[in-house]
C-alpha positions in Angstrom: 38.5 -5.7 -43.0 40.7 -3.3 -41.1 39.7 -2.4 -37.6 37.0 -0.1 -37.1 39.3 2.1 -34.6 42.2 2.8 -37.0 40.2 5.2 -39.4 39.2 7.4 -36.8 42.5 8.1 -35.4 44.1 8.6 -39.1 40.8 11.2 -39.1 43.2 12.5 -36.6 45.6 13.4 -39.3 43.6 16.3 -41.3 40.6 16.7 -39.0 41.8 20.2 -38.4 41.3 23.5 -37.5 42.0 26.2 -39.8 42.6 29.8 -41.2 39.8 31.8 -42.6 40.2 30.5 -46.6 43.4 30.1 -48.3 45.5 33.3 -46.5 48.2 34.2 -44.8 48.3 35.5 -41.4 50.4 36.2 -38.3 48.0 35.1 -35.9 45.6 32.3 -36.3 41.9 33.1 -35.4 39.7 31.5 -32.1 36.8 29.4 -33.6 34.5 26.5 -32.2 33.2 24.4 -34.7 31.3 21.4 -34.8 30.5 18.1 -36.8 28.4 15.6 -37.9 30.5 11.7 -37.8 29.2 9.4 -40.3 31.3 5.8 -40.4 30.3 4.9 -44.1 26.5 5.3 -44.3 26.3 5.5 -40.6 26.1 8.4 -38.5 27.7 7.8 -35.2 28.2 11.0 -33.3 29.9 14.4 -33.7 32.8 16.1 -33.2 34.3 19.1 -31.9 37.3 21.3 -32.8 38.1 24.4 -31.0 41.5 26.9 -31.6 42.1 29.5 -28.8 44.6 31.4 -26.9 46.4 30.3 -24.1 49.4 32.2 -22.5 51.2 34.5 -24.5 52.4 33.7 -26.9 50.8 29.9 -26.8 47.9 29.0 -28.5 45.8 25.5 -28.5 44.1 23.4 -31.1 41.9 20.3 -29.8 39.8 17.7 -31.4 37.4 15.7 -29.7 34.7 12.8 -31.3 32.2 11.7 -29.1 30.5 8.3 -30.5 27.2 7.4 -30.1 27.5 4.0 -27.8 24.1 3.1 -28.9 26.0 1.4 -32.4 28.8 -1.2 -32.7 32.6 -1.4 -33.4 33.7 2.5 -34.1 31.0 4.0 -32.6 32.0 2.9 -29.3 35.5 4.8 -29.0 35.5 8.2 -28.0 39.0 10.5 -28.7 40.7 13.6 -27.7 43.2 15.2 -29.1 45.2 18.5 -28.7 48.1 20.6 -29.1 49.9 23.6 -27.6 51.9 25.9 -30.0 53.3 28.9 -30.7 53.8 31.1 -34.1 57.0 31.9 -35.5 58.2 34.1 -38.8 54.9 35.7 -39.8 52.4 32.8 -39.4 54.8 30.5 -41.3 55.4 27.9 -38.9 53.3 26.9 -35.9 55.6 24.8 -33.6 54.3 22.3 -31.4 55.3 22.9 -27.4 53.1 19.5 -26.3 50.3 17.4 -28.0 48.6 15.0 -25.8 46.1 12.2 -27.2 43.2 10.6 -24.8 41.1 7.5 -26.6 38.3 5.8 -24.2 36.4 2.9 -25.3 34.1 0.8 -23.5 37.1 -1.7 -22.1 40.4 0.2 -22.7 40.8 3.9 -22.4 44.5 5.3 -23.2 46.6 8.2 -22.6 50.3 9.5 -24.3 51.7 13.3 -23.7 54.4 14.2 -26.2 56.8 16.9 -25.5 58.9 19.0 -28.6 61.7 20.2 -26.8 63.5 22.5 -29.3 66.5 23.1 -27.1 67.3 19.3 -27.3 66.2 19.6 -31.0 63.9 16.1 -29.8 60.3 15.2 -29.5 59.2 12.5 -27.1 56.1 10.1 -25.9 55.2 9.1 -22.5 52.4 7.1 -21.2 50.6 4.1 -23.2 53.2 4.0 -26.1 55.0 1.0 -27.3 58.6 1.0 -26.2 59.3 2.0 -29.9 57.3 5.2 -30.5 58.7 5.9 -26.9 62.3 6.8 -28.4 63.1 10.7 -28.6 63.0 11.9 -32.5 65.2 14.0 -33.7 63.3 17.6 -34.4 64.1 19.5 -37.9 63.0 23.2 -37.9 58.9 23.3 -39.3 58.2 20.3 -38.0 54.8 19.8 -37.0 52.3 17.6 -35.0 49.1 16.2 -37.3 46.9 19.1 -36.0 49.4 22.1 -37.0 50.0 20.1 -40.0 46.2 20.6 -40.8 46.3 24.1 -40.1 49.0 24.6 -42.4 47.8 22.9 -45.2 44.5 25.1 -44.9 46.6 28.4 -44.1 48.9 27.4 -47.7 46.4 26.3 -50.1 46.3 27.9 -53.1 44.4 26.4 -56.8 47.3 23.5 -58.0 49.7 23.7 -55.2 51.5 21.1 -53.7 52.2 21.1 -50.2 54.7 19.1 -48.3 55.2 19.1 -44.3 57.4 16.9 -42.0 54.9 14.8 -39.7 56.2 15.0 -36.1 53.8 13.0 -33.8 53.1 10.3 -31.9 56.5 8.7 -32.0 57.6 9.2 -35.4 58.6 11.3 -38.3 56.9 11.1 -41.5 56.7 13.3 -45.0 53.1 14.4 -45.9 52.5 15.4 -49.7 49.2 17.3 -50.5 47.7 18.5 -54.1 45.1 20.9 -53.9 42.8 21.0 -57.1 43.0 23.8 -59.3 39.6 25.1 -59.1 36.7 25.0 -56.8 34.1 22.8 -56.7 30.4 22.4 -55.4 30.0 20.9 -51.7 26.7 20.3 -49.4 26.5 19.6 -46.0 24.2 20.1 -43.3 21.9 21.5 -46.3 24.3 24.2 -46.9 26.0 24.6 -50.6 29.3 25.7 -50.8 32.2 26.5 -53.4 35.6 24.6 -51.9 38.9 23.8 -52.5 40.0 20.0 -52.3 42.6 19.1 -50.8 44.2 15.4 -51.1 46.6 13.3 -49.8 47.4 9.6 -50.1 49.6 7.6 -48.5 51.8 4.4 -50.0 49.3 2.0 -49.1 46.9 4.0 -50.7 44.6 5.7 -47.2 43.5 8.8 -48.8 42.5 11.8 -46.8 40.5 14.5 -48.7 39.7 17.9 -47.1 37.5 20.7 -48.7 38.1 24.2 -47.5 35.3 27.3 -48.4 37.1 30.7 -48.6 35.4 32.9 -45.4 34.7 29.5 -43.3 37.6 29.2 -41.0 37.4 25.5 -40.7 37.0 22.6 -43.1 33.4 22.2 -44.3 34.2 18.4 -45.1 36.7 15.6 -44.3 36.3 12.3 -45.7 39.1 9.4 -44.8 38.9 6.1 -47.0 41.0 2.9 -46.2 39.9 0.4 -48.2 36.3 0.5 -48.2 36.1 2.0 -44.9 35.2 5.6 -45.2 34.9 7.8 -42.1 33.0 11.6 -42.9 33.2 14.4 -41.5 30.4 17.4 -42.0 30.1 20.4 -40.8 27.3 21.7 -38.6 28.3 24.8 -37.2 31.2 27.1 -36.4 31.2 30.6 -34.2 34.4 32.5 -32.6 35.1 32.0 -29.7 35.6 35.6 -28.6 
């Protein structure tokens, strides 16, 4: 049995923020949106995600899952996660300026801050990293943290496609592949149907992270994250702009 804090911080991986259905644009759009966290047939808190403006021409995505501390193991880890970023060629890539990641728990709480520094061409940790996934990695251009990743995928995703990002976060460099199925398909949360894209990926050791996106909802509707026969869900409650 893996431990219960690893799936929520792969959710981190494609719990996302997102465009408004499968489109291109130059800008991204400000939304709140929030979640319903169930840890296999367990519900165990919310989350948040929020995209909005910052300095010209900076913008910032953040995640945050609050656990109820009445339950055991997963429910007792709380996790915050953002990044800073800025939009280049059209909406095509969102480049990452800083990502910072804060995880609280009832006897540990830790903190990292990476900076992409694109004059060096390097990304690097600091804080409660291993001396390892402290090392600067070498930066290719598109390169993304997990977040803009996300956003990406949802921006891209058209019925059939393939998508395939480099991974830039948290110390290391990684290829993500994602399939998007070629037709929609019925979804219900929060007593709400919708029609939705899914979109899938699946690592080597066979974690699986499936996202469905609703064209007009300008944030994932569902995000389900399976390793082994822990599953951590994702639902959505609500979502407004933030404007």
């Amino acid at each position: 049995m893996m431990s219960p804090m690893r799936p929520i911080a792969l959710m981190l991986t494609l719990l996302v923020v997102a465009l408004s259905g499968p489109l291109r644009a130059s800008e991204p759009e400000p939304f709140f949106a929030t979640y319903e966290a169930w840890y296999g047939d367990r519900h165990v808190g919310e989350a948040s995600m929020t995209l909005e403006p910052r300095e010209a021409p900076n913008w910032e995505v953040t995640l945050e899952i609050r656990a109820n501390r009445g339950l055991i193991g997963l429910a007792r880890l709380n996790m915050l996660q953002s990044t800073v970023f800025d939009v280049h060629h059209d909406g095509q890539f969102f480049r990452p300026l800083t990502q910072r990641t804060v995880r609280k728990a009832i006897l540990f709480g830790r903190n990292s801050t990476g900076i992409y520094d694109w004059h060096a061409r390097t990304a690097q940790w600091s804080g409660d990293v291993s001396e390892r996934r402290s090392q600067p990695v070498p930066l290719e251009d598109g390169d993304m943290s997990a977040l803009l990743i996300n956003l990406a995928v949802i921006r891209d995703a058209e019925p059939g496609a393939t998508l395939r990002y480099r991974y830039v976060d948290n110390g290391r460099a990684r290829e993500h592949e994602y399939q998007v199925s070629t037709e929609t398909e019925p979804v219900e949360v929060a007593g709400i149907g919708y029609r939705a894209l899914r979109i899938s990926r699946i690592e080597d050791d066979d974690d699986q992270m499936i996202v469905w996106v609703a064209n007009g909802v300008p944030t994932p509707i569902r995000i389900l994250q399976r390793d082994g026969d822990d599953t951590i869900d994702l639902r959505l409650i609500e979502y407004r702009g933030t404007e």
